[in-house]
C-alpha positions as CSV (number, residue, x, y, z in Angstrom):
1,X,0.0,0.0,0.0
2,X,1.4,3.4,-1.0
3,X,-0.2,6.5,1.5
4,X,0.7,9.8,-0.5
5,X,1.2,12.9,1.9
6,X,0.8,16.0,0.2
7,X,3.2,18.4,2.5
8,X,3.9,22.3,1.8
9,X,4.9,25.1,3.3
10,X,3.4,25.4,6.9
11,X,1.4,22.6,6.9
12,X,0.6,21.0,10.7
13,X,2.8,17.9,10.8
14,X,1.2,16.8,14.1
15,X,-2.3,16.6,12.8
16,X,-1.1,13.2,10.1
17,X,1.7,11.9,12.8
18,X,-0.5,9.3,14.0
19,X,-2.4,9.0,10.8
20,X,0.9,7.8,9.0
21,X,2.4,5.6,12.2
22,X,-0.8,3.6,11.4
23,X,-0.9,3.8,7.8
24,X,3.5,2.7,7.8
25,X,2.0,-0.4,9.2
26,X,0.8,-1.4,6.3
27,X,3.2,-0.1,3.1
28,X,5.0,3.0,2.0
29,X,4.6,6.8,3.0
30,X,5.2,9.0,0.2
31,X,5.9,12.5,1.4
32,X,5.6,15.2,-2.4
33,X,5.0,18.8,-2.5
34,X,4.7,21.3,-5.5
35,X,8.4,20.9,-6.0
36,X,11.5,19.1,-5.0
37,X,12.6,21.5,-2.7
38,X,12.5,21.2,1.0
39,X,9.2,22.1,3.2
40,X,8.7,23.5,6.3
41,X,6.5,22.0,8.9
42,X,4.6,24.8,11.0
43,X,6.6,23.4,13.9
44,X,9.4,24.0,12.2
45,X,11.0,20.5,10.9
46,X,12.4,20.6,7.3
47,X,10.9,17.6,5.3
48,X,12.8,17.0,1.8
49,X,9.6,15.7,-0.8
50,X,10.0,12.0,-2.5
51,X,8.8,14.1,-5.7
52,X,7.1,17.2,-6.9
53,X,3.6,16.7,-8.0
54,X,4.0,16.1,-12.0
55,X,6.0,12.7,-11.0
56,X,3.2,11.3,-8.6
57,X,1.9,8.3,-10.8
58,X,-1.9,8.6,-10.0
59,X,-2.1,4.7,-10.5
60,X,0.3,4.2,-8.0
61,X,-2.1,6.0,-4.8
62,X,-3.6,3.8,-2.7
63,X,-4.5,7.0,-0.2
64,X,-3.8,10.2,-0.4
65,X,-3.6,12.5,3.0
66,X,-3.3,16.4,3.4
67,X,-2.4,18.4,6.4
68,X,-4.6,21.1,7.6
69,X,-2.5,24.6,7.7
70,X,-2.2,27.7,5.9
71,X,-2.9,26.5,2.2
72,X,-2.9,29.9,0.4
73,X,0.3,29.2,-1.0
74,X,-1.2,26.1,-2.6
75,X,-4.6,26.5,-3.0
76,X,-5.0,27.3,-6.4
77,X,-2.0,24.8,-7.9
78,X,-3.8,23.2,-10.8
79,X,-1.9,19.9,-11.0
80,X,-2.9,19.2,-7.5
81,X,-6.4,20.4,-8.3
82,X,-6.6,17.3,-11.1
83,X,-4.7,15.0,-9.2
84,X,-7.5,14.8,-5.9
85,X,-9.7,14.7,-9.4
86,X,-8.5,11.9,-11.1
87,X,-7.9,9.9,-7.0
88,X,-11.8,10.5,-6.7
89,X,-13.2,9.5,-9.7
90,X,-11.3,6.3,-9.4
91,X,-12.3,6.1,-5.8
92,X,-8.9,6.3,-4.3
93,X,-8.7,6.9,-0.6
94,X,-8.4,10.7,0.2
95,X,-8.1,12.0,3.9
96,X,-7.8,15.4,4.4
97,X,-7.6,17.2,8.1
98,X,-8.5,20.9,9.6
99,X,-7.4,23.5,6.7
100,X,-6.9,20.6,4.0
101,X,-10.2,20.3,3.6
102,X,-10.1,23.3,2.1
103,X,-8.3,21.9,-1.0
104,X,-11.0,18.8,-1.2
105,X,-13.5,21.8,-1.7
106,X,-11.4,23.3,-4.3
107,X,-10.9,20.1,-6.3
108,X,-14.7,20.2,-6.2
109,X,-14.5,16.6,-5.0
110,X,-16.8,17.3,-1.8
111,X,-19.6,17.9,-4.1
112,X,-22.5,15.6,-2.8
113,X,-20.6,14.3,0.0
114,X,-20.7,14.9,3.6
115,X,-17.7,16.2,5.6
116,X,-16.4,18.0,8.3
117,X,-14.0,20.6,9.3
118,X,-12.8,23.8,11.4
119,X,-12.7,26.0,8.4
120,X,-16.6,26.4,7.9
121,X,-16.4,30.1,6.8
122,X,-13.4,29.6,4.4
123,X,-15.5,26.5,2.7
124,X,-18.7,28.6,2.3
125,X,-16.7,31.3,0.5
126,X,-15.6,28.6,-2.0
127,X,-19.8,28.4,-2.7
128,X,-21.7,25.1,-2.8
129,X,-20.0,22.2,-0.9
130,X,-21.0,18.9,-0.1
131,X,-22.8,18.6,3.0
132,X,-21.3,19.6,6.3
133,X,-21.8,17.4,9.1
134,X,-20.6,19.6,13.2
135,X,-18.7,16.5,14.4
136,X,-14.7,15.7,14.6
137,X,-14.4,13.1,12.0
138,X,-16.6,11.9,8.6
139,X,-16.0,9.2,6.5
140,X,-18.2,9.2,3.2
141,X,-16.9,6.2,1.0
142,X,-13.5,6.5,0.0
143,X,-13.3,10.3,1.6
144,X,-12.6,10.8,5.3
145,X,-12.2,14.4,6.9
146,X,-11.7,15.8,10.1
147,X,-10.9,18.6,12.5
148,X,-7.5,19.7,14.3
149,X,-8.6,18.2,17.4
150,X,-9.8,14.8,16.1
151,X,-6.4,13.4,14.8
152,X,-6.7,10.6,16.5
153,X,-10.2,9.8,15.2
154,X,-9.0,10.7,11.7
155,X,-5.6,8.2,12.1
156,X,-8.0,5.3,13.5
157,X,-10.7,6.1,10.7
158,X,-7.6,6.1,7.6
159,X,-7.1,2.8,9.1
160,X,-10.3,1.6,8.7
161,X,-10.5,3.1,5.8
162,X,-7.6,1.2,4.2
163,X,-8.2,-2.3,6.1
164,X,-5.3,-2.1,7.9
165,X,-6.5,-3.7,10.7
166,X,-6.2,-7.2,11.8
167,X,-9.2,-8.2,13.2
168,X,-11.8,-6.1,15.2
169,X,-9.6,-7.2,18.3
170,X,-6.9,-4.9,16.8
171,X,-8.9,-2.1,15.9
172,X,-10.0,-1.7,19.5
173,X,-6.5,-2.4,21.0
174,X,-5.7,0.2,18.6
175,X,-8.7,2.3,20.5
176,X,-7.8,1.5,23.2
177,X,-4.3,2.6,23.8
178,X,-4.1,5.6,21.2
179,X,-7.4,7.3,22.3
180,X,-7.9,6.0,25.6
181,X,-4.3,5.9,26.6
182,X,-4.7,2.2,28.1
183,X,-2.4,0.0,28.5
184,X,-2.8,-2.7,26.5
185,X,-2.8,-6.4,28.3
C-alpha cells in the first residue's frame, strides 16, 4: 500500500503523525510537495519531498492525505487540483484534516458528500459544498475528513478506511491505547 502525503509550506505535521504511524503499518509513506525543494512544517521541521507533483503516478495511490494549515500558498496549484480529481473519480482513498479540507472543496470533490472541518467560513466562501456534518471526524466512502482536534479519530478512521487492521480485536486495542491511553494487556 502506498499513503501519498501531500506536504507544503506550513502545513501541521502533528495533525497526520499518528495517521501515517498507522498507515506505515501497512506499506509505503510517500511525502511530495509542489516541488523538490525542501518544506517547512509549521513546527518548524524541514521535510525534503520523495517528488514534486508532476511525477506522482496517480495509478500508484492507494490513499492520499493532506495536512490542515495555511494553504494559500497552494490552494489554487492546478496539477494538484486534477490529481485529488482523477484519485476521486477512481475512488482512491483521500483523507484530508482541519485547513486541507479546504483543497478537497477546491478540487470540487466534496460535491455531494458529507464532511467536516474547522474551516466552515473559508469553505462557504468557496460556494456550494458537499454537505457539512458539526462532528470531529466523517468518513463518506472513499473520503474521510476531520478537525484539528480529532487526529486521533481521523488516524483510527484512515485505518479503517484502508483495512489495515487485523481483526476487530486490533482495531479496539488500537482504540484503546491511542485514544484512551490504556495499556494494553
Amino acid at each position: 500500500m502506498k499513503t501519498y502525503v501531500f506536504i507544503y509550506e506550513g502545513f501541521v505535521q502533528f495533525e497526520i503523525m499518528l495517521a501515517t504511524y498507522f498507515l506505515r503499518t501497512r506499506g509505503e509513506i510517500i511525502p511530495f510537495a509542489i516541488s523538490k525543494d525542501p518544506v517547512t512544517s509549521y513546527e518548524g521541521f524541514s521535510i525534503l519531498p520523495f517528488c514534486p507533483i508532476e511525477q506522482v503516478d496517480m495509478e500508484s495511490v492507494d490513499l492520499l492525505v493532506i495536512p490542515g494549515g495555511d494553504i494559500s500558498g497552494v490552494v489554487a496549484n492546478k496539477h494538484l487540483h486534477k490529481l485529488l480529481q482523477q484519485l476521486h473519480q477512481n475512488k482512491k482513498g483521500i483523507g484530508a484534516i482541519c485547513g486541507g479540507t479546504l483543497l478537497l472543496g477546491q478540487a470540487g470533490v466534496l460535491n455531494g458528500r458529507s464532511f467536516t472541518t474547522n474551516v466552515v467560513e473559508e469553505m462557504e466562501k468557496l460556494g456550494p459544498q458537499g454537505t457539512f456534518v458539526n462532528t470531529n471526524v466523517v468518513t463518506d466512502g472513499h473520503i474521510v475528513t476531520a478537525k484539528a482536534n480529532a487526529y486521533v479519530d481521523f488516524g483510527i478512521e484512515l485505518g479503517k478506511l484502508m483495512d489495515i487492521y487485523e481483526n476487530e480485536q486490533d482495531l479496539e486495542e488500537t482504540i484503546s491505547f491511542f485514544k484512551y491511553f490504556e495499556p494494553l494487556n
